[in-house]
Structures are given as structure tokens and as C-alpha cells.
MILOFI-991292 format. One record per residue: x, y, z of N, C-alpha, C, CB in turn; residue in three letters. Coordinates in pm, whole numbers, padded with zeros to 5 digits. Glycine has a CB too. Layout:
N
<n_xx:X	n_yy:Y	n_zz:Z	ca_xx:X	ca_yy:Y	ca_zz:Z	c_xx:X	c_yy:Y	c_zz:Z	cb_xx:X	cb_yy:Y	cb_zz:Z	aa:ALA>
...
***
This chain:
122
<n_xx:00084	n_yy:-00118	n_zz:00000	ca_xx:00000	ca_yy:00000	ca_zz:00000	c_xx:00088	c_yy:00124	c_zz:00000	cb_xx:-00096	cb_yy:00000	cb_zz:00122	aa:UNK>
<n_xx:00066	n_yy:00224	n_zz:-00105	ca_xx:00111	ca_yy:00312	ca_zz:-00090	c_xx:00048	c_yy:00439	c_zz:-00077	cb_xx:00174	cb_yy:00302	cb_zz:-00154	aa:UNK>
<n_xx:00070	n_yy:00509	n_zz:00003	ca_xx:00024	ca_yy:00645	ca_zz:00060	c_xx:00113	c_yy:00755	c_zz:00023	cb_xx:00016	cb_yy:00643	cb_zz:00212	aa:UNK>
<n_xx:00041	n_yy:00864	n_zz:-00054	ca_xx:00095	ca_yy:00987	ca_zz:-00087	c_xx:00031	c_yy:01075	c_zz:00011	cb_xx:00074	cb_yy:01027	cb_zz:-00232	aa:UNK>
<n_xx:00099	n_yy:01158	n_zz:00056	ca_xx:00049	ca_yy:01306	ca_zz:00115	c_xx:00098	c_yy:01406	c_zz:00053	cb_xx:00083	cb_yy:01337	cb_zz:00254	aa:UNK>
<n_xx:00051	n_yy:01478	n_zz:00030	ca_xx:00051	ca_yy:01629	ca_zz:-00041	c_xx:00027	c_yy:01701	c_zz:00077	cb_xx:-00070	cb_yy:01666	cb_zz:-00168	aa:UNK>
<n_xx:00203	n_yy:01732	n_zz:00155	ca_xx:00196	ca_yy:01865	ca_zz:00199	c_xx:00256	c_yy:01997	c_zz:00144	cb_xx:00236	cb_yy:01856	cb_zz:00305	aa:UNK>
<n_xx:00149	n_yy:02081	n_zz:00157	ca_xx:00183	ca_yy:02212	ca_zz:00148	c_xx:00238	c_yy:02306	c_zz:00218	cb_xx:00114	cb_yy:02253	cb_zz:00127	aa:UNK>
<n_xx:00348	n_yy:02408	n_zz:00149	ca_xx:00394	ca_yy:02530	ca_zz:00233	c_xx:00359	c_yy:02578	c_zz:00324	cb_xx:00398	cb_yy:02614	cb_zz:00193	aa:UNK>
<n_xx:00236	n_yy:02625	n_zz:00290	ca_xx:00117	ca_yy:02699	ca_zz:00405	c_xx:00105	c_yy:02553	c_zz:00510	cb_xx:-00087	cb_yy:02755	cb_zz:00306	aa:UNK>
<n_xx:00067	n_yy:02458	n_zz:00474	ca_xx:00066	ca_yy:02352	ca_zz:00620	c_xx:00154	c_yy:02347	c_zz:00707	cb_xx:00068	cb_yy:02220	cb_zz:00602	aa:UNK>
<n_xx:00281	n_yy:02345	n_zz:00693	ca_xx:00411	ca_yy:02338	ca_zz:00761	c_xx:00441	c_yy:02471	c_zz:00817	cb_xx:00523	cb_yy:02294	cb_zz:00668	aa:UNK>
<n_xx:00419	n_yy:02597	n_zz:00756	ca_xx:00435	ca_yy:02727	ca_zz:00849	c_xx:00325	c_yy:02737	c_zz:00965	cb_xx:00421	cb_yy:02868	cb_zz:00755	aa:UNK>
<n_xx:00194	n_yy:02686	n_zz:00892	ca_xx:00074	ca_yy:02664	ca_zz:01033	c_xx:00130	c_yy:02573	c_zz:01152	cb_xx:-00084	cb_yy:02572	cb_zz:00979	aa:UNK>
<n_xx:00170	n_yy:02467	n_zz:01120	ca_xx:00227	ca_yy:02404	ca_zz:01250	c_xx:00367	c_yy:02506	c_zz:01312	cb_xx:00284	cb_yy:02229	cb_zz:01206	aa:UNK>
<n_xx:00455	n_yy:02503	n_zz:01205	ca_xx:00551	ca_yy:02559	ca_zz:01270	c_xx:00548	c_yy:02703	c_zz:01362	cb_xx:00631	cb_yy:02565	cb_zz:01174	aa:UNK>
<n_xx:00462	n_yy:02761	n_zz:01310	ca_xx:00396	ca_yy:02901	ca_zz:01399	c_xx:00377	c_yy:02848	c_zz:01526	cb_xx:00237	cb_yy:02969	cb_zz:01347	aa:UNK>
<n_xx:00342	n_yy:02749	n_zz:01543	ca_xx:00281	ca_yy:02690	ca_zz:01681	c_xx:00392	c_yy:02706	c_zz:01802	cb_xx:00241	cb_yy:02517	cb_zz:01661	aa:UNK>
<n_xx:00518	n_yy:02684	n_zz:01757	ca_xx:00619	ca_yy:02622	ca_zz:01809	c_xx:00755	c_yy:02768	c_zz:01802	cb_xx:00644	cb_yy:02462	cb_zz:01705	aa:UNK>
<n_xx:00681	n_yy:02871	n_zz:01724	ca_xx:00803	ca_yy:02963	ca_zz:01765	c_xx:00760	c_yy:03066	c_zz:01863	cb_xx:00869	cb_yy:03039	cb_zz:01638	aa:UNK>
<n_xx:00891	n_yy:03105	n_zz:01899	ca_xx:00933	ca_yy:03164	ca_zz:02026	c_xx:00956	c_yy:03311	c_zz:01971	cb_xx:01072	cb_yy:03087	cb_zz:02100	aa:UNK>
<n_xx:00826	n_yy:03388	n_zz:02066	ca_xx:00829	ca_yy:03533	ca_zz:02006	c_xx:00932	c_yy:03636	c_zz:02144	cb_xx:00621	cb_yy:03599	cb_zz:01983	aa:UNK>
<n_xx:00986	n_yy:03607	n_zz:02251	ca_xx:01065	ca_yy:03616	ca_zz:02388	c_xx:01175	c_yy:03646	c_zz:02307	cb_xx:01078	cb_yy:03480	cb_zz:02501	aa:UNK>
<n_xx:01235	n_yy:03610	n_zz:02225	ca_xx:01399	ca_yy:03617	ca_zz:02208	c_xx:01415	c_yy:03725	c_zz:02150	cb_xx:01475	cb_yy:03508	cb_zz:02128	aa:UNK>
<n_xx:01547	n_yy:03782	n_zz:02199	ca_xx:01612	ca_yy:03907	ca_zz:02113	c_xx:01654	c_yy:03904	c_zz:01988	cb_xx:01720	cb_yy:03951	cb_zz:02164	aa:UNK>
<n_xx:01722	n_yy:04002	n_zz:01902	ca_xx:01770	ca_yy:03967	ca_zz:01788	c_xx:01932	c_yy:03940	c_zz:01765	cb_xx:01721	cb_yy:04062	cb_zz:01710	aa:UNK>
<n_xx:01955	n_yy:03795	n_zz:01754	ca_xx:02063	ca_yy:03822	ca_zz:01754	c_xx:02110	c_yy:03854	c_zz:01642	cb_xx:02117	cb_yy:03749	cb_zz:01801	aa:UNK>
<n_xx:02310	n_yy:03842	n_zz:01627	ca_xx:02384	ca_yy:03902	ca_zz:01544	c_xx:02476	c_yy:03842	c_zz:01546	cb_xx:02404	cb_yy:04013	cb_zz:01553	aa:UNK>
<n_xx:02549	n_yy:03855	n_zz:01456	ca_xx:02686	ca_yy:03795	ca_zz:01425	c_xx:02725	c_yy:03890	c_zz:01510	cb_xx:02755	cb_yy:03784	cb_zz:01273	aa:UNK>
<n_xx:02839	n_yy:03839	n_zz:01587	ca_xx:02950	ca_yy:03933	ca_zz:01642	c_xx:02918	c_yy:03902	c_zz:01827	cb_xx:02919	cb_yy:04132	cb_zz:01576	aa:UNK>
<n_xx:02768	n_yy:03904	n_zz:01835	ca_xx:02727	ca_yy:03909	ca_zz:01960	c_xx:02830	c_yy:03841	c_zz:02101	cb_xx:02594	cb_yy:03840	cb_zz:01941	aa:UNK>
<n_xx:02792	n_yy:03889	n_zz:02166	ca_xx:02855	ca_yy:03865	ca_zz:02357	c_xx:02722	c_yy:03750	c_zz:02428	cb_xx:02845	cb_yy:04086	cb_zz:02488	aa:UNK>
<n_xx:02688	n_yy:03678	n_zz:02387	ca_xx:02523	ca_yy:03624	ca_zz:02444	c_xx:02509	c_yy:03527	c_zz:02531	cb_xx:02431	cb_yy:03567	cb_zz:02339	aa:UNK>
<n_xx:02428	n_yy:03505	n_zz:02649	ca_xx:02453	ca_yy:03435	ca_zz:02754	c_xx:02298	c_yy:03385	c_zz:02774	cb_xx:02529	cb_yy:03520	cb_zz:02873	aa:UNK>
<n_xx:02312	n_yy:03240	n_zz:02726	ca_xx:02166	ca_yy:03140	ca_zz:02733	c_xx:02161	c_yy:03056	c_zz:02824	cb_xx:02136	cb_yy:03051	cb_zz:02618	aa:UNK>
<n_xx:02019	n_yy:03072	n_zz:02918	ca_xx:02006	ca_yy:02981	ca_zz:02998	c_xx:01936	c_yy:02829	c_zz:02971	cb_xx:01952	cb_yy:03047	cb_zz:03084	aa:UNK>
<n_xx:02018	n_yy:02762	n_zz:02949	ca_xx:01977	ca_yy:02588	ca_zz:02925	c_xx:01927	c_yy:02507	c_zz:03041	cb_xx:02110	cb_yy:02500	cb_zz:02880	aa:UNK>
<n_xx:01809	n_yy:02429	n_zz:03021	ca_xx:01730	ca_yy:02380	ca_zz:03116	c_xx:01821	c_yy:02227	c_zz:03095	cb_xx:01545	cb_yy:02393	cb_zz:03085	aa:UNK>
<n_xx:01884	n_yy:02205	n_zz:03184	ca_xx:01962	ca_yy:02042	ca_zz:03260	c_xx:01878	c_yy:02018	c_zz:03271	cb_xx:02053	cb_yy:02006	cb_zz:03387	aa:UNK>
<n_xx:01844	n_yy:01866	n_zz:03263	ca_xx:01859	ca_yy:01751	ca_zz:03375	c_xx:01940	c_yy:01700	c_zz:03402	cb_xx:01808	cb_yy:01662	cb_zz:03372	aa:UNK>
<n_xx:01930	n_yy:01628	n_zz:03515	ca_xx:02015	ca_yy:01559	ca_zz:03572	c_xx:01938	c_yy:01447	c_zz:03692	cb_xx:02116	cb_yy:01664	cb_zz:03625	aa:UNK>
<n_xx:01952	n_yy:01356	n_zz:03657	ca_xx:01845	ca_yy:01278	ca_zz:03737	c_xx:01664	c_yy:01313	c_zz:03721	cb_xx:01890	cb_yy:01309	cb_zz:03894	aa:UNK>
<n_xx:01605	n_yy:01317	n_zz:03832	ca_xx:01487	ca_yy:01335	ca_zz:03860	c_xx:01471	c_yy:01523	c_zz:03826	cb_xx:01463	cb_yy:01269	cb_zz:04023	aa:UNK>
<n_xx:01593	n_yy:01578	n_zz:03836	ca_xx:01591	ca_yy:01720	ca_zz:03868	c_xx:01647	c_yy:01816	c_zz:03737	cb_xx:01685	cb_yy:01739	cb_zz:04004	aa:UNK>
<n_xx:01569	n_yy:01911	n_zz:03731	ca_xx:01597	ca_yy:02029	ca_zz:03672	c_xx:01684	c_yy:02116	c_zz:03627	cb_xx:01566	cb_yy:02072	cb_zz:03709	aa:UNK>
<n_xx:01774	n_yy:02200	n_zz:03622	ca_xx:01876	ca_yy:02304	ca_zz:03660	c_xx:01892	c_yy:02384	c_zz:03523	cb_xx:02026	cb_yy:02235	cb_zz:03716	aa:UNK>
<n_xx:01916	n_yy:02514	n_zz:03579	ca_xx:01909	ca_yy:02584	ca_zz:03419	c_xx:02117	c_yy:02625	c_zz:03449	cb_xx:01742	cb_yy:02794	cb_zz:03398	aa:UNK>
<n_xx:02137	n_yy:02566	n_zz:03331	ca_xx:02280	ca_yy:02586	ca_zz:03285	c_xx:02315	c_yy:02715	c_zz:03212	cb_xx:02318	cb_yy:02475	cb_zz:03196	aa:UNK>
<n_xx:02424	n_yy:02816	n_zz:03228	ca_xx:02442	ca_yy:02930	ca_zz:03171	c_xx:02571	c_yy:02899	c_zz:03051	cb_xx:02473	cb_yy:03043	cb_zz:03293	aa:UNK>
<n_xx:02556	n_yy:02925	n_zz:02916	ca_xx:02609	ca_yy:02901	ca_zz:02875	c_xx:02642	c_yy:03052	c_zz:02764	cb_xx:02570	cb_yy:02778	cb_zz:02859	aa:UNK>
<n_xx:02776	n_yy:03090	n_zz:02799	ca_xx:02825	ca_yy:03210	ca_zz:02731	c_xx:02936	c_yy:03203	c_zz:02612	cb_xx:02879	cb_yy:03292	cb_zz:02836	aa:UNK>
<n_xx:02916	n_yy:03307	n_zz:02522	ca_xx:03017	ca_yy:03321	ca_zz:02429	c_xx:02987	c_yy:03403	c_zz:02319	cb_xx:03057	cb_yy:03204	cb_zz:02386	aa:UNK>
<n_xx:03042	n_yy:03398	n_zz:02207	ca_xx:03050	ca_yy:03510	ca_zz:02092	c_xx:02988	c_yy:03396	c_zz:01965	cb_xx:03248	cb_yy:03588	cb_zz:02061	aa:UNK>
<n_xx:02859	n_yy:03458	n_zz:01931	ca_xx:02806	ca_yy:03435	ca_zz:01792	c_xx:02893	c_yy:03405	c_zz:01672	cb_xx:02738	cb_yy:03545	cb_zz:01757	aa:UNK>
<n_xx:02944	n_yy:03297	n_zz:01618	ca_xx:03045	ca_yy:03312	ca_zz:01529	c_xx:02975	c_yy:03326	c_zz:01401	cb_xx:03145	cb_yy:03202	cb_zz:01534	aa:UNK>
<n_xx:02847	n_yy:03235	n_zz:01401	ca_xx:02747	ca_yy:03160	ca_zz:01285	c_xx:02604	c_yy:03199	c_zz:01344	cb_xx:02766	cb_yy:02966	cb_zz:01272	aa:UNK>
<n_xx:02525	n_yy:03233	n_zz:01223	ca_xx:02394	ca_yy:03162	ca_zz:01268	c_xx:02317	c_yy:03151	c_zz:01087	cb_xx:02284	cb_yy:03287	cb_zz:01416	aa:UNK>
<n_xx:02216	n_yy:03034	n_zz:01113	ca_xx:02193	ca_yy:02985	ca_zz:00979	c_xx:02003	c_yy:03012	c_zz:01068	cb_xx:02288	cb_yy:02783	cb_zz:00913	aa:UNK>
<n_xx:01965	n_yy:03089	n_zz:00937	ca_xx:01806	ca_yy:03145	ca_zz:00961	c_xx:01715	c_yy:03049	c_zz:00861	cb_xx:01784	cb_yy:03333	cb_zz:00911	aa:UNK>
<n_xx:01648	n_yy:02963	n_zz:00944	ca_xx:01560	ca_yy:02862	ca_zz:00879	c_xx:01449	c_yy:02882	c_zz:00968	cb_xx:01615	cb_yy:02707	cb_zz:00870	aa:UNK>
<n_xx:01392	n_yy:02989	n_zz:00991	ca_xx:01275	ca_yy:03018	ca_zz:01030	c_xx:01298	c_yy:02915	c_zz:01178	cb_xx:01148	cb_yy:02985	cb_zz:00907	aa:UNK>
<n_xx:01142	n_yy:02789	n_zz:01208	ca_xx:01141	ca_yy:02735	ca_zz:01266	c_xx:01344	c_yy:02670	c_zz:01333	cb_xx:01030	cb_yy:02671	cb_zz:01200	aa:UNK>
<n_xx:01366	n_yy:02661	n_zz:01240	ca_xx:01518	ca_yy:02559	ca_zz:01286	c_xx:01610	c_yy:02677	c_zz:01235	cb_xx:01557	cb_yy:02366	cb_zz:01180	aa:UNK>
<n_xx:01618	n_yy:02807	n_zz:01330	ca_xx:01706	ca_yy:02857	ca_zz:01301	c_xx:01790	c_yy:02814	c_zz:01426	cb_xx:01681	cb_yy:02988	cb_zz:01263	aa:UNK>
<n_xx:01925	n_yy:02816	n_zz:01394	ca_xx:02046	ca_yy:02746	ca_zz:01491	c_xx:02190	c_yy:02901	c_zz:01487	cb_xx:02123	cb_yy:02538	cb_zz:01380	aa:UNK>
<n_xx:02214	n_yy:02917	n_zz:01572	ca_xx:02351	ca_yy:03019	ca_zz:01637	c_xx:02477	c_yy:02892	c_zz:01660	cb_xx:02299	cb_yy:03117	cb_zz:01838	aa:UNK>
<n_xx:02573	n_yy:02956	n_zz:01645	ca_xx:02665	ca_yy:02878	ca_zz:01680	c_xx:02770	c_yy:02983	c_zz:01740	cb_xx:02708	cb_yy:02789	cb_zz:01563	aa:UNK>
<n_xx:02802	n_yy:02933	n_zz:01890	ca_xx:02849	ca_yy:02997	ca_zz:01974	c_xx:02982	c_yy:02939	c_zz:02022	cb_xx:02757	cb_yy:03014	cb_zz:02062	aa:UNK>
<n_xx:03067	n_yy:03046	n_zz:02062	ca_xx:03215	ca_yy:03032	ca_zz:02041	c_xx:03293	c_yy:03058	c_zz:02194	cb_xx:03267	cb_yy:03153	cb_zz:01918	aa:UNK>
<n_xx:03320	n_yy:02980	n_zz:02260	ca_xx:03428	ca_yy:03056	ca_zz:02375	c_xx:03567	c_yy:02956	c_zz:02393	cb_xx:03339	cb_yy:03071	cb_zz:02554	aa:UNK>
<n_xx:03623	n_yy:03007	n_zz:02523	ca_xx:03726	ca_yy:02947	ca_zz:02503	c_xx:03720	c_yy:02882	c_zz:02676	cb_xx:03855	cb_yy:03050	cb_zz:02440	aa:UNK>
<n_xx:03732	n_yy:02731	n_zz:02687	ca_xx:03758	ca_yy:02670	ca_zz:02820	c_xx:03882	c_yy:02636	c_zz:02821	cb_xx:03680	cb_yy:02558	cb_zz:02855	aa:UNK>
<n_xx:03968	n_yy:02674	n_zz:02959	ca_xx:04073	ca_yy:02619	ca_zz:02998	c_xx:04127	c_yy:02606	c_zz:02885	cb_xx:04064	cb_yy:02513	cb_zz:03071	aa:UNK>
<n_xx:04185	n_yy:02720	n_zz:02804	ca_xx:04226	ca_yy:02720	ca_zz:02715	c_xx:04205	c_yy:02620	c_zz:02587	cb_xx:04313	cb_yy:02732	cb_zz:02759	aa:UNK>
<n_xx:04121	n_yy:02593	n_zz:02576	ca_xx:04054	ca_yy:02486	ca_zz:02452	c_xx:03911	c_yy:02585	c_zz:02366	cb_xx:03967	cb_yy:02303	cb_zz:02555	aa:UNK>
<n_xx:03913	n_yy:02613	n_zz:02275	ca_xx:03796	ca_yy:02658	ca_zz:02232	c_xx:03718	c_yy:02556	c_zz:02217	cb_xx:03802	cb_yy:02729	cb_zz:02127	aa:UNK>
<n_xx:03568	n_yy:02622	n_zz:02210	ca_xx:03470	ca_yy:02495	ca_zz:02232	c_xx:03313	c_yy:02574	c_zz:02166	cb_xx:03459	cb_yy:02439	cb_zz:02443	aa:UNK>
<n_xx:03311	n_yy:02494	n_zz:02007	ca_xx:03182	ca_yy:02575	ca_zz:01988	c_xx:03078	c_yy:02512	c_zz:01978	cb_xx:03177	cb_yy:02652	cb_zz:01887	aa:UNK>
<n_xx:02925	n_yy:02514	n_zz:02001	ca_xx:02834	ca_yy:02439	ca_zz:02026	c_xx:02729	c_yy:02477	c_zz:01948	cb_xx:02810	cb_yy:02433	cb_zz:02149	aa:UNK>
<n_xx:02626	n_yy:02412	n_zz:01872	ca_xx:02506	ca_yy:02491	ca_zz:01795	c_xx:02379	c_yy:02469	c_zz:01882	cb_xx:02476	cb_yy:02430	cb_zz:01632	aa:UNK>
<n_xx:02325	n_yy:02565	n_zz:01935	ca_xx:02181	ca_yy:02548	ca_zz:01958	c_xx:02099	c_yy:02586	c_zz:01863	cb_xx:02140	cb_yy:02610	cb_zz:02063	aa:UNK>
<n_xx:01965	n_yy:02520	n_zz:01824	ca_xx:01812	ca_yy:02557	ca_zz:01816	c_xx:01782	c_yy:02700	c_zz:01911	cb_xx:01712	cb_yy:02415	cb_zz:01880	aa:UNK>
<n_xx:01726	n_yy:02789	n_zz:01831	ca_xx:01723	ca_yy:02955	ca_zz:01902	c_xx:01565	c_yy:02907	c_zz:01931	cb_xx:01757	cb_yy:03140	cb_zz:01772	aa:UNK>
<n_xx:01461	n_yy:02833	n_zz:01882	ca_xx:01324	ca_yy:02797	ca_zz:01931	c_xx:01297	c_yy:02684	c_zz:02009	cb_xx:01244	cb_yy:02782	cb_zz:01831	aa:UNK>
<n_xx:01425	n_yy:02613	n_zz:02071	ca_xx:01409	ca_yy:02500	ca_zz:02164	c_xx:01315	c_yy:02515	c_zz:02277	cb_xx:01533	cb_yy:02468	cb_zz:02218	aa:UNK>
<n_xx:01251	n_yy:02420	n_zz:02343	ca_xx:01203	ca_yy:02457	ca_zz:02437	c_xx:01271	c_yy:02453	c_zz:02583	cb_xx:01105	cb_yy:02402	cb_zz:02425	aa:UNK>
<n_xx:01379	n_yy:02371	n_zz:02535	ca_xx:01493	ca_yy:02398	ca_zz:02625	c_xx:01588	c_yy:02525	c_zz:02670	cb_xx:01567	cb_yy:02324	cb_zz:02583	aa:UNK>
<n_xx:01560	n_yy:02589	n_zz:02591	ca_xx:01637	ca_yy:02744	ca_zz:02588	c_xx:01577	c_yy:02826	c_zz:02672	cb_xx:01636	cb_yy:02825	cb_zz:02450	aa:UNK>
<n_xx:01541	n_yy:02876	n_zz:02830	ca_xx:01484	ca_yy:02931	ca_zz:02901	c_xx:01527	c_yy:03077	c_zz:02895	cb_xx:01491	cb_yy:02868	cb_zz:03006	aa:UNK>
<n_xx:01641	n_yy:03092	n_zz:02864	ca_xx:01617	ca_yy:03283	ca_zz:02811	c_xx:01788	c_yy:03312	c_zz:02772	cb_xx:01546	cb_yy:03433	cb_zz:02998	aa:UNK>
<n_xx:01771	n_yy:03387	n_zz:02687	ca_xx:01885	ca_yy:03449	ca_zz:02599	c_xx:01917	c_yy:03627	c_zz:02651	cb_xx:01823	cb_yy:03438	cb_zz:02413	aa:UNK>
<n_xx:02008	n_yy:03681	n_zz:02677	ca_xx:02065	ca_yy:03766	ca_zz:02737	c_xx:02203	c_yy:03805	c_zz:02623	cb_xx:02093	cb_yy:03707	cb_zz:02890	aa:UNK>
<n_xx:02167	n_yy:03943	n_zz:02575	ca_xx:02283	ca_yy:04024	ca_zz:02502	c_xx:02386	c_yy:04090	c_zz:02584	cb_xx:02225	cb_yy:04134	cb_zz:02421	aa:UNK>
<n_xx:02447	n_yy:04010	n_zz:02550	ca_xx:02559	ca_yy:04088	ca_zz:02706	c_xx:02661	c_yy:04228	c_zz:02623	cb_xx:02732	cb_yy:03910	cb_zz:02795	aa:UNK>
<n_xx:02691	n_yy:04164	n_zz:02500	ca_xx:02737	ca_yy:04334	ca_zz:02412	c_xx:02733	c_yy:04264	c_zz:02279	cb_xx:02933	cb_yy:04430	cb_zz:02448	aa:UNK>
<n_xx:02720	n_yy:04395	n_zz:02225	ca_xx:02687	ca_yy:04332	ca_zz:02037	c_xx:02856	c_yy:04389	c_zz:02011	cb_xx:02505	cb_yy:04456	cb_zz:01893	aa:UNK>
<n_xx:02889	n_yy:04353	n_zz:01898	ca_xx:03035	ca_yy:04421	ca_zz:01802	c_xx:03000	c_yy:04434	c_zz:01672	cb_xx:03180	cb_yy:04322	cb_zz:01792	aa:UNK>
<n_xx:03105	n_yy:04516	n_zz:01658	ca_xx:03100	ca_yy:04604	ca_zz:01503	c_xx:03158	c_yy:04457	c_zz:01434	cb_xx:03233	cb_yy:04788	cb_zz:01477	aa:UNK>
<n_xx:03149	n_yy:04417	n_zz:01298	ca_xx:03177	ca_yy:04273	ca_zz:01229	c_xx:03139	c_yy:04318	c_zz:01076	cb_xx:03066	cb_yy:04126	cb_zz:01298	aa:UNK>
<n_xx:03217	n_yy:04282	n_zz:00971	ca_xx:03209	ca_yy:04272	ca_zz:00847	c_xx:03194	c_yy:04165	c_zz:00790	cb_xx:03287	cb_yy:04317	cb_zz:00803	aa:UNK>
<n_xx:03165	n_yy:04034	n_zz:00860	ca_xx:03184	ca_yy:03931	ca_zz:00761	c_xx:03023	c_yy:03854	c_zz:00836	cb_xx:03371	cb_yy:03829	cb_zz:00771	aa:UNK>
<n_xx:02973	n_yy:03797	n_zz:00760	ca_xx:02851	ca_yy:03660	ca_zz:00766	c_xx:02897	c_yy:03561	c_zz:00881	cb_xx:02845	cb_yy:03553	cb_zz:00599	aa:UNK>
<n_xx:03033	n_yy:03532	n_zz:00872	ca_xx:03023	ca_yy:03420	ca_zz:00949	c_xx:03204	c_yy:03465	c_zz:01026	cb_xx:02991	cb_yy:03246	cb_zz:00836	aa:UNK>
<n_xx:03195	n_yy:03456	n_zz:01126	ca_xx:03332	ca_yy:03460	ca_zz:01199	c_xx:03423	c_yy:03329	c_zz:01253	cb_xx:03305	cb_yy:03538	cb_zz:01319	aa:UNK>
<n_xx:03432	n_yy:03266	n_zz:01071	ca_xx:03499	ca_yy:03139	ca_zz:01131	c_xx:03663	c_yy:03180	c_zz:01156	cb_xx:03481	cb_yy:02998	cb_zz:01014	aa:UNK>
<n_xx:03716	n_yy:03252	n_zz:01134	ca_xx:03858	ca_yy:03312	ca_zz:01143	c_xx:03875	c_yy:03357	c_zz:01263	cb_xx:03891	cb_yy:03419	cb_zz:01052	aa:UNK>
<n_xx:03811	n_yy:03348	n_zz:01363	ca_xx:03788	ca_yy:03328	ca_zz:01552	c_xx:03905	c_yy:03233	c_zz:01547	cb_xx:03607	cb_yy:03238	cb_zz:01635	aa:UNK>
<n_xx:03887	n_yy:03103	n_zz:01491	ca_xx:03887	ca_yy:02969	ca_zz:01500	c_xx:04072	c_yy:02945	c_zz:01510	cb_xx:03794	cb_yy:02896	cb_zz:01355	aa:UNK>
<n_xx:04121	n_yy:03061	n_zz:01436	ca_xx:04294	ca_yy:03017	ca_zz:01391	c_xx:04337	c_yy:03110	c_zz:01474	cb_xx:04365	cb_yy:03036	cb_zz:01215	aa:UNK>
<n_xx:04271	n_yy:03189	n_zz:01553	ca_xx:04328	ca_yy:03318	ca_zz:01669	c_xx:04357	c_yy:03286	c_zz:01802	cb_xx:04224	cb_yy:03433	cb_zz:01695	aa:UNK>
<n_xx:04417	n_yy:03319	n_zz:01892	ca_xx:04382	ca_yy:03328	ca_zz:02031	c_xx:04465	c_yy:03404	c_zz:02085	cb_xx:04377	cb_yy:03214	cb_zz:02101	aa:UNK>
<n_xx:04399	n_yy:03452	n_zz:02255	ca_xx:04447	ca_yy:03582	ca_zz:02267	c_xx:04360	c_yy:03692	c_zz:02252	cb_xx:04540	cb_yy:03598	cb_zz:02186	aa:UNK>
<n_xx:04446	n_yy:03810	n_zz:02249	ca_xx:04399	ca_yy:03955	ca_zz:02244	c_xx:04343	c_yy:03927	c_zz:02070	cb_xx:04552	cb_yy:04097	cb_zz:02281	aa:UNK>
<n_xx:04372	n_yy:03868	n_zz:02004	ca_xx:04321	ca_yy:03855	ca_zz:01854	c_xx:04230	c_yy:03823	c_zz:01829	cb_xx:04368	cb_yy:03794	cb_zz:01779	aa:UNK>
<n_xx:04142	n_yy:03762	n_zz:01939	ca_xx:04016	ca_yy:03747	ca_zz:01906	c_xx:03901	c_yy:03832	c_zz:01925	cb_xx:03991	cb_yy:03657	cb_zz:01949	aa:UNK>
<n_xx:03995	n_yy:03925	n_zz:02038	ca_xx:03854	ca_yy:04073	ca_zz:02057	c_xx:03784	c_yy:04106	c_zz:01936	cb_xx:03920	cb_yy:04246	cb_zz:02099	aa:UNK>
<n_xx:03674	n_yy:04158	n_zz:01945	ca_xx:03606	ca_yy:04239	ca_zz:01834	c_xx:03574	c_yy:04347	c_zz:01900	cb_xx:03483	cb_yy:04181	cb_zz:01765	aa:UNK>
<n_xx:03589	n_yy:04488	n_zz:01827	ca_xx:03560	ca_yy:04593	ca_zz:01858	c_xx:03442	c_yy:04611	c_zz:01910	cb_xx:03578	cb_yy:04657	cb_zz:01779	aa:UNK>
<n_xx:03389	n_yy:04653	n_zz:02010	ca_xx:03236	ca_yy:04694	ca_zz:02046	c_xx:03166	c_yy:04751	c_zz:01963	cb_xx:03219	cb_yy:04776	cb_zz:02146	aa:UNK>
<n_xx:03016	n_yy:04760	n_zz:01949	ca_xx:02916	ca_yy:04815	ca_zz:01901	c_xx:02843	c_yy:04876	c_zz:02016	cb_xx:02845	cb_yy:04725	cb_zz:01824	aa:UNK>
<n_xx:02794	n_yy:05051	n_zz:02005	ca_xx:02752	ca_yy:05043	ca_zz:02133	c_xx:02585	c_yy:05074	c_zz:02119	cb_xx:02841	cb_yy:05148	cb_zz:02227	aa:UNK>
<n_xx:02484	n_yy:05052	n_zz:02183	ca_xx:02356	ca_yy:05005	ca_zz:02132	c_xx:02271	c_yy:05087	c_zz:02225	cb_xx:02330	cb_yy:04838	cb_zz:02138	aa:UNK>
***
């Protein structure tokens, strides 16, 4: 047996409307941004703070994703979240920067004072 469905454009933005998150700021390439992530851990809860500099972000409406950049114990470490998760309990602009390029993968070969970006002041 075979089953066709014919979905349409308009069907998939109706659901997906359902599911986005009108709370969040705008981010930016360049950004300073500090998201609180809902843990578990066992039976229990905990919202995790997770900070750093916007290197990427790819805008797919529903599945738009940031990709965020810092540096641990001297190891850089970049991670992509979902910006409409329901896991994402709140996003905080800590400073925007002045930036010429789409994507700041050239973070990536720096470290040090070379990775500052000039401020933007807002």
C-alpha cells in the first residue's frame, strides 16, 4: 500500500507558527550572548548558563540554529543550539560588536587579544 500526502507550504508554516518563540532578542553575528539551558540531571531540573561570541547563525525560520564560540581552559569549544528550543529558558545580550563578515569562522585560527572584536555600542 502506498500512501501519498501532499503537503503544502502553508501547512508546515501553520504548525511551525505553533512552536516559535516570540521572547527572544535579535541576535547578530558578532554578539557577547549568555543562554540559559534547562539540565537535567536525574529526577531534577537546573538551568545551565552558557556564554560566548556568535560566530554563525543559519536562519531557517522554525530551525534557526547560532553557533556559539568561547574558550575553556584554554581549549575553544563551539556548540550549535536551536534559538526555538524549548529547552532554551532565556537568551541575554551581554554586548553586540561592530563585524564585516557573515560568518566569523577566522575566531577559529586566533587566540588571545586577537580574538577581541571591537564593540558596538547600542
Amino acid at each position: 500500500m502506498n500512501f501519498t500526502v501532499n503537503i503544502s507550504k502553508t501547512n508546515v508554516k501553520e504548525v511551525e507558527q505553533k512552536y516559535l518563540r516570540h521572547d527572544i532578542p535579535k541576535i547578530e553575528i558578532g554578539d557577547s550572548i549568555r543562554m540559559g539551558l534547562l539540565i537535567q540531571e536525574g529526577n531534577k531540573e537546573r538551568i545551565q548558563y552558557a556564554e560566548g561570541v556568535v560566530i554563525s547563525k543559519h536562519n531557517a525560520h522554525l530551525n534557526t540554529t547560532v553557533t556559539i564560540r568561547k574558550i575553556m581552559q584554554g581549549v575553544g569549544v563551539e556548540r550549535v543550539y536551536l534559538i526555538h528550543s524549548p529547552r532554551i529558558q532565556n537568551i541575554k545580550i551581554i554586548r553586540r560588536s561592530k563585524v564585516r563578515r557573515a560568518k566569523l569562522y577566522y575566531l577559529r585560527t586566533r587566540s588571545g587579544k586577537a580574538t577581541r572584536l571591537k564593540q558596538k555600542f547600542f
